[in-house]
C-alpha positions, 0 to 999 in steps of 0.5 A, spaced: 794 799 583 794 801 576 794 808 575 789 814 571 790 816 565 791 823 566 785 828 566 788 831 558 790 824 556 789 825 548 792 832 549 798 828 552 799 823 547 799 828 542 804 833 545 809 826 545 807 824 539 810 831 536 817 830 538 817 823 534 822 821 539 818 814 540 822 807 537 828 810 535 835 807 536 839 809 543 843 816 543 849 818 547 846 824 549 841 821 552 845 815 555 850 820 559 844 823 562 842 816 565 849 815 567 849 821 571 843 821 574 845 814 576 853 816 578 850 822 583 844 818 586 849 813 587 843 809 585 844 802 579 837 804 576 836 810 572 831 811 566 829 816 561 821 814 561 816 816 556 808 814 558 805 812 551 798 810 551 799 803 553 806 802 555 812 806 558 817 806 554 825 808 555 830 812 551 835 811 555 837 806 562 841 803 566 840 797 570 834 795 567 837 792 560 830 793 557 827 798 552 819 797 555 814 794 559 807 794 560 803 800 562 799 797 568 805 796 572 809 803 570 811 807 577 811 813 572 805 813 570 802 815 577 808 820 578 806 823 572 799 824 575 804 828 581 808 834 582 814 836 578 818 832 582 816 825 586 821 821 591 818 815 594 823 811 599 819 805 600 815 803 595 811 797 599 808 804 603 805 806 598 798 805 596 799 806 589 805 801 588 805 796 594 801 791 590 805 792 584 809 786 582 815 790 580 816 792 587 813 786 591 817 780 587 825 780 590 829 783 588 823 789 588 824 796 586 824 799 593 825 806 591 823 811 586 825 820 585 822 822 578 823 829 575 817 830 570 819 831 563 814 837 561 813 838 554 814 846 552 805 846 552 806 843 559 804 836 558 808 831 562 811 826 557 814 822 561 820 822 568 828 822 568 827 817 574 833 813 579 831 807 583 833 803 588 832 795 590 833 798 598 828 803 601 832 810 601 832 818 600 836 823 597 839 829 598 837 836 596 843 836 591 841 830 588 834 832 587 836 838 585 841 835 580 835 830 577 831 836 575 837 839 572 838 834 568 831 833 566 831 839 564 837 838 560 833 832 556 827 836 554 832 841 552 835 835 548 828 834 546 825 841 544 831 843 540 831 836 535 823 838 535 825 846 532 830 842 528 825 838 525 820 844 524 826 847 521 826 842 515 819 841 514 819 849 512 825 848 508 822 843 504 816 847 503 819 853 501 823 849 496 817 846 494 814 852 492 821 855 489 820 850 485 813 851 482 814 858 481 820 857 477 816 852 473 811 858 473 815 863 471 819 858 465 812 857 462 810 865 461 817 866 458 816 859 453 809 862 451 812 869 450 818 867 446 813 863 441 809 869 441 814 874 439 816 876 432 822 880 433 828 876 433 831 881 439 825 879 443 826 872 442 834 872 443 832 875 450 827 872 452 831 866 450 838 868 455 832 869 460 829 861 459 836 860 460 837 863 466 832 860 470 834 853 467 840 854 471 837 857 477 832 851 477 838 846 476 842 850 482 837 850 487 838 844 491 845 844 490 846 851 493 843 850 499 846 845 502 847 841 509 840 838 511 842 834 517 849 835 516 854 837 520 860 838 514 861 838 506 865 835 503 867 841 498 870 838 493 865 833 490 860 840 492 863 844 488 866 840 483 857 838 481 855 845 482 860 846 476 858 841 472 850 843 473 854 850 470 856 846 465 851 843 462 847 851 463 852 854 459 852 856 451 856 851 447 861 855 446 863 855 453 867 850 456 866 850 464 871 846 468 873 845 475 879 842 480 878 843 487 883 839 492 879 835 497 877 840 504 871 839 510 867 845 510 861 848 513 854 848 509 854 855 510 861 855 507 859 850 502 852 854 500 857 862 499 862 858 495 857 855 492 854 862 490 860 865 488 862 860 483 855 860 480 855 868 479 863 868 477 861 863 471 854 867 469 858 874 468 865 870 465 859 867 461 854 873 459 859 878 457 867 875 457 866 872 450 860 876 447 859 872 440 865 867 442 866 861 446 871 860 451 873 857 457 871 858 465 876 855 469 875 854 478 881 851 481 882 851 489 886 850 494 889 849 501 895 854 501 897 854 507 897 857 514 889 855 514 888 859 508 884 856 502 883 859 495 878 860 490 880 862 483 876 862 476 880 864 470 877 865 463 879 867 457 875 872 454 879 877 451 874 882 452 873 881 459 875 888 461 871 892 456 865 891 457 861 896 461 858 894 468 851 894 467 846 894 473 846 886 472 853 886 473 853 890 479 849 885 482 853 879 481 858 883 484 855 885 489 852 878 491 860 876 490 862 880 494 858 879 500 859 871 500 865 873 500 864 878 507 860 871 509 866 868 509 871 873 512 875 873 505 878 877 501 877 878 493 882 881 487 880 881 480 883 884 474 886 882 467 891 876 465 895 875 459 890 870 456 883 873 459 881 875 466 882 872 474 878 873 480 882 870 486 878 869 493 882 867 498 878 865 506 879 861 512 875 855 511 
């Protein structure tokens, strides 16, 4: 017999729907699952079923070699109607699959136990289920092992679900850091047209250059969306080609970094350092001169890795801090903490170093 569609059907449907989970390409996070079910059930099928509207389709299986069938003869489709747990050990004594022809024709599915698979308002989705060809039963352990592993599938599920969300925010606040820069580069555009005080306009101009550089920065900073590593070296060597492009003239920036694989959270606080080390070189080291801004890094040895930027600014030391410079350093600073690094910085014979030196 076909079975029901459950009483909150739509709502169903939809709460599958969300984990956008259906049609995707087979994953070994899911395969070991039905692997395993199968090994402890000591049964040839195992099935991670999702109930769609009008066929069951499967994520991952053994024994079938199939990715979906029809609904009207999906044995999960009456367990998802059940309790959180369904063994059946004949199916041919049950009434609601003994006329079913994935049972009834030889070799028939003779045995079924599904675990529900509940989505975090729950609704059940679908089954992690194990079948047999012969009639049979299982025992407590490998019962309680099928619904330990169902719930290992909706923790898969649930969590790839939260990393979606994760990302639609960041592009929504991406998107709206956007907007507000443009906003803000507008009002100082109008204001420098404005004006006639020639302070004013230098100013404002330095302002409108800052927020250019931000705005070019912004995407690259905050890094790793679906990625596990960063290839730094190629990383840094953009975000400083992004300064470079930023900067006055007069000033050259350039960067050499020895291939390494680090983390997006590494990637992002070196990114952070490298910018607020150039916009100070920048702003105060040269005054009404040009000059070079040089990053290099590094691997040297026992698993440490090494930043280094040198400008020759002879006027580097001279300069009194300033609230802005304070902050630079204070976010310098606190990048490097994030790091787990350690920073040194003083006067050179042509200019001025700054050395951060961190496990990656």
């Amino acid at each position: 017999m076909k079975a029901d569609k459950h009483p909150f059907e739509a709502a169903r449907v939809a709460a599958l729907r969300r984990y956008d989970i259906l049609d995707t390409p087979r994953e070994s996070d899911f395969d070991d699952i039905v692997v395993l079910a199968a090994g402890i059930c000591a049964t040839p099928i195992s099935v991670v079923n999702l109930i769609d509207v009008d066929r069951q389709w499967f994520k991952a299986e053994v024994g079938l070699g199939v990715r979906e069938t029809p609904l009207d003869t999906s044995l999960c489709a009456h367990v998802i109607l059940e309790d959180d747990f369904v063994e059946i050990p004949d199916t041919l004594a049950d009434c609601r699959m003994a006329d079913n022809p994935l049972c009834t024709v030889e070799p028939g599915l003779r045995f079924y136990a599904g675990a529900l698979l509940k989505s975090t308002d729950g609704y059940p989705i679908g089954t992690l289920c194990v079948l047999d060809n012969e009639p049979r039963k299982l025992d407590d352990l490998q019962r309680n092992a099928l619904r330990i592993l169902a719930q290992q599938v909706m923790h898969q599920l649930d969590l790839r679900s939260l990393l979606a969300r994760e990302r639609v925010l960041r592009h929504e606040i991406d998107h709206r850091v956007k907007n507000s820069l443009q906003s803000v580069a507008s009002f100082v555009a109008l204001e420098q047209n404005a004006t006639n005080s020639a302070e004013a306009a230098g100013v404002l101009e330095s302002v409108a250059q800052q927020i250019h550089t931000v705005a070019l920065l912004h995407q690259h900073i905050g890094v790793g969306d679906g990625l596990d590593h960063i290839a730094l070296d190629s990383y840094l060597g953009r975000v400083v080609k992004l300064l470079g492009q930023a900067s006055p003239e007069a000033i050259r920036i350039s960067g050499r970094f020895a291939p390494a694989t680090v983390t997006p959270k590494q990637a992002s606080a070196l990114a952070m350092i490298v910018n607020e080390l150039a916009a100070n070189s920048a702003k105060h080291a040269f005054r009404d001169r040009g000059g070079t801004i040089d990053f290099t890094g590094e691997s040297i040895g026992d698993g440490l890795s090494r930043l280094e930027c040198a400008d020759d600014g002879q006027a580097a030391g001279e300069f009194k801090p300033t609230r802005r410079v304070g902050l630079g350093l204070s976010i310098i600073r606190a990048s490097v903490s994030q790091l787990g690094g350690t920073m040194t910085s003083g006067q050179t014979a042509d200019g001025h170093r700054t050395t951060i030196e961190a496990r990656l």
